[in-house]
PDB file of N, CA, C and O in Angstrom:
ATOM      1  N   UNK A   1     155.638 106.092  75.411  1.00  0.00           N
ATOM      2  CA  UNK A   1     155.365 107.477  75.154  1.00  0.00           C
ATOM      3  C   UNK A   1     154.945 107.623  73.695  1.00  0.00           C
ATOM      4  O   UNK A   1     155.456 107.114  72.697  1.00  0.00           O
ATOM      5  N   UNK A   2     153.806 108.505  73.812  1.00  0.00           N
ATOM      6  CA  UNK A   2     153.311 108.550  72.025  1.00  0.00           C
ATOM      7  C   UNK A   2     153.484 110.085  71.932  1.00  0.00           C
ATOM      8  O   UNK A   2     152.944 111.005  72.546  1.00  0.00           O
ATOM      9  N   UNK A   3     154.571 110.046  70.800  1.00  0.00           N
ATOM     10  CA  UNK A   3     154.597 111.920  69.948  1.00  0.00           C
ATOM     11  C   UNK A   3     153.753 112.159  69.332  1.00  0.00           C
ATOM     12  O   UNK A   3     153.523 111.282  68.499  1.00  0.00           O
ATOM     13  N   UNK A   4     152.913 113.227  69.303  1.00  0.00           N
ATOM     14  CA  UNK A   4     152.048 113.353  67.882  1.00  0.00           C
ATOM     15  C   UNK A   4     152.381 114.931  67.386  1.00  0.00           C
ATOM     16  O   UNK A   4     153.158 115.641  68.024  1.00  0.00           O
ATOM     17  N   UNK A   5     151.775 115.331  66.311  1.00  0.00           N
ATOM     18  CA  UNK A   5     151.854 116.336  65.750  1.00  0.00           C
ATOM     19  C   UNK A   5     150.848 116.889  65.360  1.00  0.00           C
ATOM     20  O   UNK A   5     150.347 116.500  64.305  1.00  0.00           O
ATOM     21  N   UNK A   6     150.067 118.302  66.328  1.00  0.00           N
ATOM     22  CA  UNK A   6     149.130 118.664  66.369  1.00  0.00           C
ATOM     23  C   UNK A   6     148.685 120.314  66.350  1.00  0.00           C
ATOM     24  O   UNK A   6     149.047 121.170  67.158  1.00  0.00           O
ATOM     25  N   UNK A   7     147.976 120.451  65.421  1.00  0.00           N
ATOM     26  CA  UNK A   7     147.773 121.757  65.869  1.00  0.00           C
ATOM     27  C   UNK A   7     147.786 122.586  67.152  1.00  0.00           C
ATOM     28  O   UNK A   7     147.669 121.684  67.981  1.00  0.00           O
ATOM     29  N   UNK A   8     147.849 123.648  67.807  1.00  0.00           N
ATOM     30  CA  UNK A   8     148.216 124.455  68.762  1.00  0.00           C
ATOM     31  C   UNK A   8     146.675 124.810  68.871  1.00  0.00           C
ATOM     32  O   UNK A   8     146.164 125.826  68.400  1.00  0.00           O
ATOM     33  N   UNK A   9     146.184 124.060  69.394  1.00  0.00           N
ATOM     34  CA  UNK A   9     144.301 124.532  69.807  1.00  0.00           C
ATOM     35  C   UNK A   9     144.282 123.919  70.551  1.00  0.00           C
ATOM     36  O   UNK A   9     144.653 122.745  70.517  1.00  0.00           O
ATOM     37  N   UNK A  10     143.747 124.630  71.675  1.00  0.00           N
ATOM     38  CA  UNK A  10     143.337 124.349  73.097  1.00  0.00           C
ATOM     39  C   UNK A  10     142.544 123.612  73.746  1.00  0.00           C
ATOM     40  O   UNK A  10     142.472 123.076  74.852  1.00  0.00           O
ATOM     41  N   UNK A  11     141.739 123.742  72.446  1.00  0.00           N
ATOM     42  CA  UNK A  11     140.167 123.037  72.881  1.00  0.00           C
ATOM     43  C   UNK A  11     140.773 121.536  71.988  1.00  0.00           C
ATOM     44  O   UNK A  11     140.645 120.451  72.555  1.00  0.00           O
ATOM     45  N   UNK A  12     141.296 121.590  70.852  1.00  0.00           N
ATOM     46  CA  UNK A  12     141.779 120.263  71.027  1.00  0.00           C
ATOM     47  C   UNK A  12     142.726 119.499  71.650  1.00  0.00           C
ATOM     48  O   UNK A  12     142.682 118.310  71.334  1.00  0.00           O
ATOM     49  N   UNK A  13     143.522 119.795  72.395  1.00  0.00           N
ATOM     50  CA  UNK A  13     144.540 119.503  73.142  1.00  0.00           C
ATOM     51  C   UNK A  13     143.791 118.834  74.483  1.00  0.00           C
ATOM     52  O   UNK A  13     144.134 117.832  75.110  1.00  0.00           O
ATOM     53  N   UNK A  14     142.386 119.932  74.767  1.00  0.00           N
ATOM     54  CA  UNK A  14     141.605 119.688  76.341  1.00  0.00           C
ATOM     55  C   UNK A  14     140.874 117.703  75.628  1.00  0.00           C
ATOM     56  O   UNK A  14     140.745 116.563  76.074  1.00  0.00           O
ATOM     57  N   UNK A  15     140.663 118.351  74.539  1.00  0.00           N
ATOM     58  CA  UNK A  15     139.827 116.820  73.804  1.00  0.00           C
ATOM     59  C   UNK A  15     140.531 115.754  73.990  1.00  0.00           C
ATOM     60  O   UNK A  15     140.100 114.782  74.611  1.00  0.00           O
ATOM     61  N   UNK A  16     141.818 115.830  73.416  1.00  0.00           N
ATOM     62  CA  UNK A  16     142.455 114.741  73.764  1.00  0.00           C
ATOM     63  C   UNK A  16     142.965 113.986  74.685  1.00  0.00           C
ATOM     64  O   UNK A  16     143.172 112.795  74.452  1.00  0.00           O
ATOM     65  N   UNK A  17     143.348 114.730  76.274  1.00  0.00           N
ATOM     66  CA  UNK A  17     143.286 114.757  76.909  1.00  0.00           C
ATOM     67  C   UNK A  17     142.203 113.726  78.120  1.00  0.00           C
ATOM     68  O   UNK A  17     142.486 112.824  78.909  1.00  0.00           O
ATOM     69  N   UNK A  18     140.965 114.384  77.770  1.00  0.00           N
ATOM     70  CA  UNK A  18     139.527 113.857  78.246  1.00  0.00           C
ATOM     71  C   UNK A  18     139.660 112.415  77.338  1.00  0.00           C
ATOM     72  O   UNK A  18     139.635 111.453  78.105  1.00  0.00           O
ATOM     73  N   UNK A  19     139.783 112.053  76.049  1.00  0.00           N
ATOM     74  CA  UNK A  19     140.095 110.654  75.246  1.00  0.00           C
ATOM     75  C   UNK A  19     141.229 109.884  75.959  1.00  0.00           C
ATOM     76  O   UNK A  19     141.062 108.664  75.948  1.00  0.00           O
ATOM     77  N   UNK A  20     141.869 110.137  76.312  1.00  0.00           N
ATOM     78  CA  UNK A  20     143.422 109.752  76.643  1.00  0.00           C
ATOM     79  C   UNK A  20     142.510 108.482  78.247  1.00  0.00           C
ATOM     80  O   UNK A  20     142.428 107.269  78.443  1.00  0.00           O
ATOM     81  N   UNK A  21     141.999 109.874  79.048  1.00  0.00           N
ATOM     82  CA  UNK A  21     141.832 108.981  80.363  1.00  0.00           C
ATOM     83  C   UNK A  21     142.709 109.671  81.246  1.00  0.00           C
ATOM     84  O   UNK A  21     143.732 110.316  81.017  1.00  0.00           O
ATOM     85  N   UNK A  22     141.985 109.357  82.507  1.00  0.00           N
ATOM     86  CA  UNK A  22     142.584 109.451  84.096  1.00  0.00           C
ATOM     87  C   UNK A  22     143.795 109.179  83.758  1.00  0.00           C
ATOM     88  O   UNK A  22     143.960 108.535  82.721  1.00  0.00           O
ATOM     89  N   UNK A  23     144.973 109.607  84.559  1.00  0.00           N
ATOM     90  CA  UNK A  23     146.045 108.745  84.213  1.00  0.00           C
ATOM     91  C   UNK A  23     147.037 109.284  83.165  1.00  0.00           C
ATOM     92  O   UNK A  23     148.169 108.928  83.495  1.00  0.00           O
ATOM     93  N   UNK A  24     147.048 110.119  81.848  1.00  0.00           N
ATOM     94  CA  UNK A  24     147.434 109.775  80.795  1.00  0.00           C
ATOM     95  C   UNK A  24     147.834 111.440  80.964  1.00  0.00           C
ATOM     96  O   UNK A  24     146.845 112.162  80.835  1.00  0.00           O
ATOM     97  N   UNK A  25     148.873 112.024  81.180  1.00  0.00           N
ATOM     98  CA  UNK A  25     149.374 113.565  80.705  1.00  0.00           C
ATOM     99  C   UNK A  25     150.201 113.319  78.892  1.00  0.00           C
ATOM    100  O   UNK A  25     150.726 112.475  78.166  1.00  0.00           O
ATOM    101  N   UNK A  26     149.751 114.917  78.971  1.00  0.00           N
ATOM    102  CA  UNK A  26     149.707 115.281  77.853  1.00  0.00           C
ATOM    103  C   UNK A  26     151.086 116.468  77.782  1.00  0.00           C
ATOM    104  O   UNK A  26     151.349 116.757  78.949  1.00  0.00           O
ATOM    105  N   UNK A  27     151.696 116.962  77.151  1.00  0.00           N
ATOM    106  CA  UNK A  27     153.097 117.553  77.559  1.00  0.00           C
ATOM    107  C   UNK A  27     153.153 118.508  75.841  1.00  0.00           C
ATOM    108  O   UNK A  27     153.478 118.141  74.712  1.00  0.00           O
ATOM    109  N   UNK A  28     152.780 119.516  76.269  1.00  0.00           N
ATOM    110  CA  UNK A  28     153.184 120.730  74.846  1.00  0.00           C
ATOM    111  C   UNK A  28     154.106 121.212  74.559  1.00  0.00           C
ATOM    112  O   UNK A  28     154.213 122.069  75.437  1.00  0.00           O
ATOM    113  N   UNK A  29     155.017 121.327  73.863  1.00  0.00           N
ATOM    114  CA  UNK A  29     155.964 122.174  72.975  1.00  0.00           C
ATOM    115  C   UNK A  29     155.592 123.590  73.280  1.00  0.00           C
ATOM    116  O   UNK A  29     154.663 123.991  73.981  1.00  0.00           O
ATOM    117  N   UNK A  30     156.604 124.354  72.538  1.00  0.00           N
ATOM    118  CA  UNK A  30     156.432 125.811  72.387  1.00  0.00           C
ATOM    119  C   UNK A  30     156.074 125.349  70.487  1.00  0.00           C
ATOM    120  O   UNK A  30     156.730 124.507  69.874  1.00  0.00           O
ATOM    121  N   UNK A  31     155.100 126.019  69.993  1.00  0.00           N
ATOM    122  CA  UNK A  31     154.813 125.914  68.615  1.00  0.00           C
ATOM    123  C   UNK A  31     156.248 126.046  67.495  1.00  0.00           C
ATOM    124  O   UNK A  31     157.189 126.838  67.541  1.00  0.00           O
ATOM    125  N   UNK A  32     155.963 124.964  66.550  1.00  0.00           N
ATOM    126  CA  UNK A  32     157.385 124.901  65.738  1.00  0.00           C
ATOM    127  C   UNK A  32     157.100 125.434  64.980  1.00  0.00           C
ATOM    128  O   UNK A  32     155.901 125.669  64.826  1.00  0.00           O
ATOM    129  N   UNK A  33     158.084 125.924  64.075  1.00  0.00           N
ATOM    130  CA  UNK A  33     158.565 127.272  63.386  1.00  0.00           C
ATOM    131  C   UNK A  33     159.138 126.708  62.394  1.00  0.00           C
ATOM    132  O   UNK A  33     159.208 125.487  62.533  1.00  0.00           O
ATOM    133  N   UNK A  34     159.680 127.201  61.228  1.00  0.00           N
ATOM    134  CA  UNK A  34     160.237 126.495  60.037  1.00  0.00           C
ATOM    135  C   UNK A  34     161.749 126.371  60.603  1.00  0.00           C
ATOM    136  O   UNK A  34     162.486 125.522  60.102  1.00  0.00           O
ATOM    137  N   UNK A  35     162.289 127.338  61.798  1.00  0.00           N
ATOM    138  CA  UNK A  35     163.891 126.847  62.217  1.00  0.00           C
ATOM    139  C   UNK A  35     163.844 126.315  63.269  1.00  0.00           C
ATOM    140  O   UNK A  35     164.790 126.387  64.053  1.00  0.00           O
ATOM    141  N   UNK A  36     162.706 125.638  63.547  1.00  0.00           N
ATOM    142  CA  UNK A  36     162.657 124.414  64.929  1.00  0.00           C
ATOM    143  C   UNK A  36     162.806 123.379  64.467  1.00  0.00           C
ATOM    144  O   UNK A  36     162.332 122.918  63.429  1.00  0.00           O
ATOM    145  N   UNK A  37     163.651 122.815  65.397  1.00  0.00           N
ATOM    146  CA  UNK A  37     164.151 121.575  65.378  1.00  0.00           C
ATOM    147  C   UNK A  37     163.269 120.752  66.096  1.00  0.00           C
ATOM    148  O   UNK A  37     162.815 121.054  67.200  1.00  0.00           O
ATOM    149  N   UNK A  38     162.977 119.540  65.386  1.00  0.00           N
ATOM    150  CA  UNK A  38     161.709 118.482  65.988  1.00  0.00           C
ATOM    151  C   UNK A  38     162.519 118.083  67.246  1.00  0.00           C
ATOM    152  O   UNK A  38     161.717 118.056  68.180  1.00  0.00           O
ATOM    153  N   UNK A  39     163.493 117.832  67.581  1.00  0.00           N
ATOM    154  CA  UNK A  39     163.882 117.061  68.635  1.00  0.00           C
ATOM    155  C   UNK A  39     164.032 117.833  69.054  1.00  0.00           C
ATOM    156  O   UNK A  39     164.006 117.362  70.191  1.00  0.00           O
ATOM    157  N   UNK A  40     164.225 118.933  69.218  1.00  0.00           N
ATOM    158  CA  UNK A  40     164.254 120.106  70.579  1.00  0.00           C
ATOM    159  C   UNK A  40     162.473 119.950  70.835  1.00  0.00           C
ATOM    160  O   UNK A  40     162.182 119.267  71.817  1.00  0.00           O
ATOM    161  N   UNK A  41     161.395 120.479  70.098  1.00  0.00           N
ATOM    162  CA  UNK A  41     160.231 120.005  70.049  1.00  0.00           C
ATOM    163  C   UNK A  41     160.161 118.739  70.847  1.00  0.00           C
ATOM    164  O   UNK A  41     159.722 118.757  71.997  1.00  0.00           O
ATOM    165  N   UNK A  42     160.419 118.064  70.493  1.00  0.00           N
ATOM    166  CA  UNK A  42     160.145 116.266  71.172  1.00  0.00           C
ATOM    167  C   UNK A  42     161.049 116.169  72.825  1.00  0.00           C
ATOM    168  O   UNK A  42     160.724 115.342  73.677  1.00  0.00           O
ATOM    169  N   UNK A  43     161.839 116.864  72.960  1.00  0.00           N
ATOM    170  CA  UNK A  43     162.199 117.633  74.424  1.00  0.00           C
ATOM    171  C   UNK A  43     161.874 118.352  75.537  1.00  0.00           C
ATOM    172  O   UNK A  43     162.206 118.267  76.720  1.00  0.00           O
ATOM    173  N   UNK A  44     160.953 119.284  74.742  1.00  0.00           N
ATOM    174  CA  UNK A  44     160.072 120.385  75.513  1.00  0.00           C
ATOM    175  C   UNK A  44     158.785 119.224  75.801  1.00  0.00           C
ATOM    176  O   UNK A  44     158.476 119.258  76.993  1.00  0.00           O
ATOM    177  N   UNK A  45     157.989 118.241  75.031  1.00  0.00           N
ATOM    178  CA  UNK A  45     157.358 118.081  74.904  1.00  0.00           C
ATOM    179  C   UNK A  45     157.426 116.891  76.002  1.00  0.00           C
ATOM    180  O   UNK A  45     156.410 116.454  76.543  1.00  0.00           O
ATOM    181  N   UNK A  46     158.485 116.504  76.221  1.00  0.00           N
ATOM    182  CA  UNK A  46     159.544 115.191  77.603  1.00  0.00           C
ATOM    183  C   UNK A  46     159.248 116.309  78.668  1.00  0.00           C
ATOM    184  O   UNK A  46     158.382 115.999  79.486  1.00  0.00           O
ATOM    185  N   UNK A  47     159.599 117.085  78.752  1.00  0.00           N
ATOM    186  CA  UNK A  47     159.899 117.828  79.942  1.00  0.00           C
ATOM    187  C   UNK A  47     158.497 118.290  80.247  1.00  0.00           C
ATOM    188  O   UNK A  47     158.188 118.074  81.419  1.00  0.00           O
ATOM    189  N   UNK A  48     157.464 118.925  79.442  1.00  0.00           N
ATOM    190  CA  UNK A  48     155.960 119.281  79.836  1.00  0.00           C
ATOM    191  C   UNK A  48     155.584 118.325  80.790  1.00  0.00           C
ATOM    192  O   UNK A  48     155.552 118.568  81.996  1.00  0.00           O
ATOM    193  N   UNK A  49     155.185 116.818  80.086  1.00  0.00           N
ATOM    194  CA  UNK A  49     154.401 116.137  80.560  1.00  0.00           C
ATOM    195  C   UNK A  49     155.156 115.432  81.564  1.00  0.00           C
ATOM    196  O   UNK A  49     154.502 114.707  82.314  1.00  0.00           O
ATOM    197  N   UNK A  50     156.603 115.509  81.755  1.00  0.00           N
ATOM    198  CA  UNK A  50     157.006 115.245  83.446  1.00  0.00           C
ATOM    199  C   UNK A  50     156.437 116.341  84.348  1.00  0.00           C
ATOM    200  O   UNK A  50     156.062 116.048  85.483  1.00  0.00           O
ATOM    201  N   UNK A  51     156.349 117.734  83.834  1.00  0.00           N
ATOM    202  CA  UNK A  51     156.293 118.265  84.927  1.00  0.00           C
ATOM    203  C   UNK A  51     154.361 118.091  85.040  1.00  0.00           C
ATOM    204  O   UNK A  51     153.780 118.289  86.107  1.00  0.00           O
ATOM    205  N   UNK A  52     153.789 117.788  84.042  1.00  0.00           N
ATOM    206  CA  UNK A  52     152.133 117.265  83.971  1.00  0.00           C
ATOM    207  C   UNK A  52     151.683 116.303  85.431  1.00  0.00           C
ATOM    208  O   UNK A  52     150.833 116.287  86.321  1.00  0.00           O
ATOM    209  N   UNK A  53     152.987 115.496  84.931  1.00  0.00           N
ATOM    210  CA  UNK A  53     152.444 114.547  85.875  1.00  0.00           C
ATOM    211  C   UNK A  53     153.031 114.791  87.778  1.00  0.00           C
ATOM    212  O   UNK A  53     152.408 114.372  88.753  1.00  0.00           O
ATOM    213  N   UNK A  54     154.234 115.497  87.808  1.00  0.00           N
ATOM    214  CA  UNK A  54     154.576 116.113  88.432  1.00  0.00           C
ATOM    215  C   UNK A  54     153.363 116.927  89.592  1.00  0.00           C
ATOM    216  O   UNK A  54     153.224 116.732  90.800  1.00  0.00           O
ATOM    217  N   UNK A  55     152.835 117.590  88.942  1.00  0.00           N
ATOM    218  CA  UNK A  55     151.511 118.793  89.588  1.00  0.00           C
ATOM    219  C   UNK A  55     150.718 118.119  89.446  1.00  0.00           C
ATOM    220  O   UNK A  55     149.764 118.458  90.146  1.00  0.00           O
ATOM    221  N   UNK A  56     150.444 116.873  88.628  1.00  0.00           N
ATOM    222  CA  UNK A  56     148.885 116.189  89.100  1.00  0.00           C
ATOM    223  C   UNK A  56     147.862 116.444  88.281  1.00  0.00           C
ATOM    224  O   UNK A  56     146.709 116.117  88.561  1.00  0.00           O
ATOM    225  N   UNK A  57     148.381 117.388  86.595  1.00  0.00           N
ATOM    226  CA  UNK A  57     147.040 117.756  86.010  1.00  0.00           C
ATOM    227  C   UNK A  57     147.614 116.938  84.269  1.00  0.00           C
ATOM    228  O   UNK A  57     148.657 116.602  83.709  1.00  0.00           O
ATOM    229  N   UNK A  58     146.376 116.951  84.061  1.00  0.00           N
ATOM    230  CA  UNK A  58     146.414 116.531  82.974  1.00  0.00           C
ATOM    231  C   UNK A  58     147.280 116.675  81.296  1.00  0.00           C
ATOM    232  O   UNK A  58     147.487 115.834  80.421  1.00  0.00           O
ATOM    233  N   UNK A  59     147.622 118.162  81.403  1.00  0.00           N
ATOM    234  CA  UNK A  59     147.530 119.403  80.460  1.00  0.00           C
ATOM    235  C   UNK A  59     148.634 120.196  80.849  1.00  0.00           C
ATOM    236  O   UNK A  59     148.363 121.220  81.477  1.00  0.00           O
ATOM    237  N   UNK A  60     150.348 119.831  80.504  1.00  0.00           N
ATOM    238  CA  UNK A  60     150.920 121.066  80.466  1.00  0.00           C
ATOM    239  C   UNK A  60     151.535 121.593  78.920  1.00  0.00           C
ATOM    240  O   UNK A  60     151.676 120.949  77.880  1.00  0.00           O
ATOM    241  N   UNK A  61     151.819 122.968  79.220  1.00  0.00           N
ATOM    242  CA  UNK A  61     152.677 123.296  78.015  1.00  0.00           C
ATOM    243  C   UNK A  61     153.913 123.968  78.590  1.00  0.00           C
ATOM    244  O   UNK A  61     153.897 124.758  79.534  1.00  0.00           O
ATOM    245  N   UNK A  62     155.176 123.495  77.795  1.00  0.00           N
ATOM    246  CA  UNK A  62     156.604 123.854  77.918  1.00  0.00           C
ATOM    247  C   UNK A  62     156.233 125.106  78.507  1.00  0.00           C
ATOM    248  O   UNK A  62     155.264 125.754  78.110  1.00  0.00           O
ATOM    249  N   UNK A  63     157.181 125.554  79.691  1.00  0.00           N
ATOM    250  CA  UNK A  63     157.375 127.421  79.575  1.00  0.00           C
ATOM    251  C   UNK A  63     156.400 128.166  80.603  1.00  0.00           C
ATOM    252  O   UNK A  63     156.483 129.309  81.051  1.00  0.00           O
ATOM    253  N   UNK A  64     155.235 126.936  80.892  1.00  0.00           N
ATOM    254  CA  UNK A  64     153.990 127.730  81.700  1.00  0.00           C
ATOM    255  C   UNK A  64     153.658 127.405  82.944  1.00  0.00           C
ATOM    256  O   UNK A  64     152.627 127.786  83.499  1.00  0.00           O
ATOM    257  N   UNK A  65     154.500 126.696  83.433  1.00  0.00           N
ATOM    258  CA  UNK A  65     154.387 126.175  84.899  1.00  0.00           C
ATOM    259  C   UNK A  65     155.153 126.929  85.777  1.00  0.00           C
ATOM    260  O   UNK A  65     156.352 126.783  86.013  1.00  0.00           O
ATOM    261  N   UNK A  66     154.046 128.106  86.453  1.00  0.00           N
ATOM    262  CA  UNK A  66     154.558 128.400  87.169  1.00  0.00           C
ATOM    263  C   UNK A  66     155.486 127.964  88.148  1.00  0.00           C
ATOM    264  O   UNK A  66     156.416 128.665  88.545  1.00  0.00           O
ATOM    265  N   UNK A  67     155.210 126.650  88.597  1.00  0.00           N
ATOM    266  CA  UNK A  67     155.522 126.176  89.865  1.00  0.00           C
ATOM    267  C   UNK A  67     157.165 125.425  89.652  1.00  0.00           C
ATOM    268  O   UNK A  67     157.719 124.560  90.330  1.00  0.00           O
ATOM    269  N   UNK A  68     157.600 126.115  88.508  1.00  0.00           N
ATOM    270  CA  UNK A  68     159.197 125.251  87.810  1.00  0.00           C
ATOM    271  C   UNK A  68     160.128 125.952  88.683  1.00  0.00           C
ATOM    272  O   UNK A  68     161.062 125.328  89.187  1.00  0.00           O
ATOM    273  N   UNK A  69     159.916 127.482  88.958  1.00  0.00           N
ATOM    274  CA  UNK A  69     160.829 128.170  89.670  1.00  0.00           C
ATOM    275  C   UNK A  69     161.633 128.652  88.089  1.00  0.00           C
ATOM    276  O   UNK A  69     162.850 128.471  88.126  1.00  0.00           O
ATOM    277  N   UNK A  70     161.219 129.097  87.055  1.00  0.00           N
ATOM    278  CA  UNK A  70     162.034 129.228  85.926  1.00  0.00           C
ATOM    279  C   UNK A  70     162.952 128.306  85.375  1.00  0.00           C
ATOM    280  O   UNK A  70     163.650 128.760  84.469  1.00  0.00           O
ATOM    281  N   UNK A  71     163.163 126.885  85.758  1.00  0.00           N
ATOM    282  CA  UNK A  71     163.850 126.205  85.166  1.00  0.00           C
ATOM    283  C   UNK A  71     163.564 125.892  83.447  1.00  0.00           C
ATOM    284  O   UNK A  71     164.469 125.938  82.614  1.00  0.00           O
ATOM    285  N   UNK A  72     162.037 125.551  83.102  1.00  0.00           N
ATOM    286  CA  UNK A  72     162.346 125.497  81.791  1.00  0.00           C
ATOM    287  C   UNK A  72     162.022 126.295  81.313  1.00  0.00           C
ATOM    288  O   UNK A  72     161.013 125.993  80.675  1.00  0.00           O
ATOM    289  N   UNK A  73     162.272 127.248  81.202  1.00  0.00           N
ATOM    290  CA  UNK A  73     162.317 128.637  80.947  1.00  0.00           C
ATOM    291  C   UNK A  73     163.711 129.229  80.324  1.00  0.00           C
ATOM    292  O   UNK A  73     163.947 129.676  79.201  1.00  0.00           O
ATOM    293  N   UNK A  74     164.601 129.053  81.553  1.00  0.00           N
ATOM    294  CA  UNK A  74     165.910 129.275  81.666  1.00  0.00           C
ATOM    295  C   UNK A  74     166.661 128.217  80.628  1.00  0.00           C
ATOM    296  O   UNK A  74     167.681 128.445  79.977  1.00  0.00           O
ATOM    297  N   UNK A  75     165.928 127.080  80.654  1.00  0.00           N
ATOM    298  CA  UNK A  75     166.843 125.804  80.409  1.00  0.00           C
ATOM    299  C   UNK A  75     166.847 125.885  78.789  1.00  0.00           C
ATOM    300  O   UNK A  75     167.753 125.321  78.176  1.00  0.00           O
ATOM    301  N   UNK A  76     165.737 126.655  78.039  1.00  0.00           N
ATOM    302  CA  UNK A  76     165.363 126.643  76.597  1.00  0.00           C
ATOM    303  C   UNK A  76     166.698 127.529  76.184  1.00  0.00           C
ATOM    304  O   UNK A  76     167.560 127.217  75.362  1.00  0.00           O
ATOM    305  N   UNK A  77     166.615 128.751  77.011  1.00  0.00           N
ATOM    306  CA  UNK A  77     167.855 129.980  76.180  1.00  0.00           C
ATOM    307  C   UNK A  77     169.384 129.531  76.722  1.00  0.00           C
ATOM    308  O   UNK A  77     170.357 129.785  76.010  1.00  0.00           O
ATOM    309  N   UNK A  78     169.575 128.743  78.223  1.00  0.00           N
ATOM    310  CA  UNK A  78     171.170 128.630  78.354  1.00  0.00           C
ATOM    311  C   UNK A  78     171.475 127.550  77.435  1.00  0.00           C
ATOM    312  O   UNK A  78     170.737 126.667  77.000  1.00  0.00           O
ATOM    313  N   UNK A  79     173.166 127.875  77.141  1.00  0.00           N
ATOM    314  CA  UNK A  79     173.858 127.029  76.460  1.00  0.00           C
ATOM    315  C   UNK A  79     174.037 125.635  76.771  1.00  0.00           C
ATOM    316  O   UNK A  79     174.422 125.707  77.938  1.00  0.00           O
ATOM    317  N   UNK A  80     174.007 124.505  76.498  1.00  0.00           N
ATOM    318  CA  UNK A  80     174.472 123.866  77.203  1.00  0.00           C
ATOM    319  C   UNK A  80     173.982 123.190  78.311  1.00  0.00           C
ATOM    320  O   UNK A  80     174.566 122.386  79.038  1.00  0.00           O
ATOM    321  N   UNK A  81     172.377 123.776  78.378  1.00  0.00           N
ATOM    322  CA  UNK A  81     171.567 123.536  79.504  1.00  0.00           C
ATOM    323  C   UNK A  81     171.187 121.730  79.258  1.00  0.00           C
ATOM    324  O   UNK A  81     171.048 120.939  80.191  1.00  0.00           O
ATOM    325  N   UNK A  82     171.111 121.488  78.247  1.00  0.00           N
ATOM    326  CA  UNK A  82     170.786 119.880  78.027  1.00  0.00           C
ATOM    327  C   UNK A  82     171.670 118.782  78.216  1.00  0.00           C
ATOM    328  O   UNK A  82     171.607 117.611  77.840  1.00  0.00           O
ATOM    329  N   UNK A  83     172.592 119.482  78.951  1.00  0.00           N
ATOM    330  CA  UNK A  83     173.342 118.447  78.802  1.00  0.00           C
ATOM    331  C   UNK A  83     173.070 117.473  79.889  1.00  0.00           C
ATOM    332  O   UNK A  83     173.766 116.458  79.930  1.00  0.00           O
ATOM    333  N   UNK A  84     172.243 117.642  80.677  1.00  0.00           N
ATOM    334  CA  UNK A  84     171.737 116.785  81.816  1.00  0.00           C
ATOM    335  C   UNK A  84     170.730 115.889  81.500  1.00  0.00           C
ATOM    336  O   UNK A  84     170.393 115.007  82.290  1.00  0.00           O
ATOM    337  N   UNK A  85     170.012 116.102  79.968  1.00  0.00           N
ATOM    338  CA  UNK A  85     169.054 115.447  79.490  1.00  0.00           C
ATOM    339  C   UNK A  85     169.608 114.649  79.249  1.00  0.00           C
ATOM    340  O   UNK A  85     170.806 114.898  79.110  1.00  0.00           O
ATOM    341  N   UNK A  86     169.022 112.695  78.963  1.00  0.00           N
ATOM    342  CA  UNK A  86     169.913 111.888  78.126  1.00  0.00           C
ATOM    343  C   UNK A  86     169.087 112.217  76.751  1.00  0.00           C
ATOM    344  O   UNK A  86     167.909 112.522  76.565  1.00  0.00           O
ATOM    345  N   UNK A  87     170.344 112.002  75.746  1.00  0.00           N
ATOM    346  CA  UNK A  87     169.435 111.925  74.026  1.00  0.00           C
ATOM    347  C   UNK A  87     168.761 110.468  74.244  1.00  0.00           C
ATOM    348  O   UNK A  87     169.002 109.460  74.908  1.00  0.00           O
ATOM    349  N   UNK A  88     167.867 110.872  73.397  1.00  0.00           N
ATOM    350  CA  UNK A  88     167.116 109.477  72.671  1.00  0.00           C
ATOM    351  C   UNK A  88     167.724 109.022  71.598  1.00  0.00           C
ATOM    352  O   UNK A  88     167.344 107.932  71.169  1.00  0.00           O
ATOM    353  N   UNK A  89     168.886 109.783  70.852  1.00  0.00           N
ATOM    354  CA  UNK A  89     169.757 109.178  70.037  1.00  0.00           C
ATOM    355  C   UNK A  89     170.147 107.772  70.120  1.00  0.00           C
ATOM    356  O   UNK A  89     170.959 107.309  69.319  1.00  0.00           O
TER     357      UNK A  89
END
């Protein structure tokens, strides 16, 4: 898995994407903020591109898949919701 750190543009995100290849999802964050935490970032960004590859498309971002049923949605504001994640710690 490769993290990168990228501007929030669409049209570059679609670019990289099309570079990447058949095959290769791409998994977005919700945009970080000066009180975001990179590893919550680097979480959302685990969970996008499962659910990327999940639906079969190239291109997700945290929060916008319809088809989650509100799970990561829900899972960002409950307490405690990670605890089913393993850390990468």
């Amino acid at each position: 898995m490769l993290l990168g750190l990228v501007p929030d543009d669409t049209e570059l995100l679609t670019a990289l994407t099309t570079e990447l290849g058949k095959g290769c999802e791409v998994g977005v964050s919700t945009p970080l903020a000066a009180s975001t935490q990179v590893s919550e970032a680097a979480r959302q960004a685990q969970l996008a591109v499962a659910r990327a590859h999940e639906a079969g498309v190239p291109l997700m971002r945290y929060g916008t898949d319809r088809c989650d049923g509100g799970f990561l949605r829900a899972a960002s504001r409950t307490p405690g919701s990670w605890s089913a994640v393993p850390s990468a710690r």
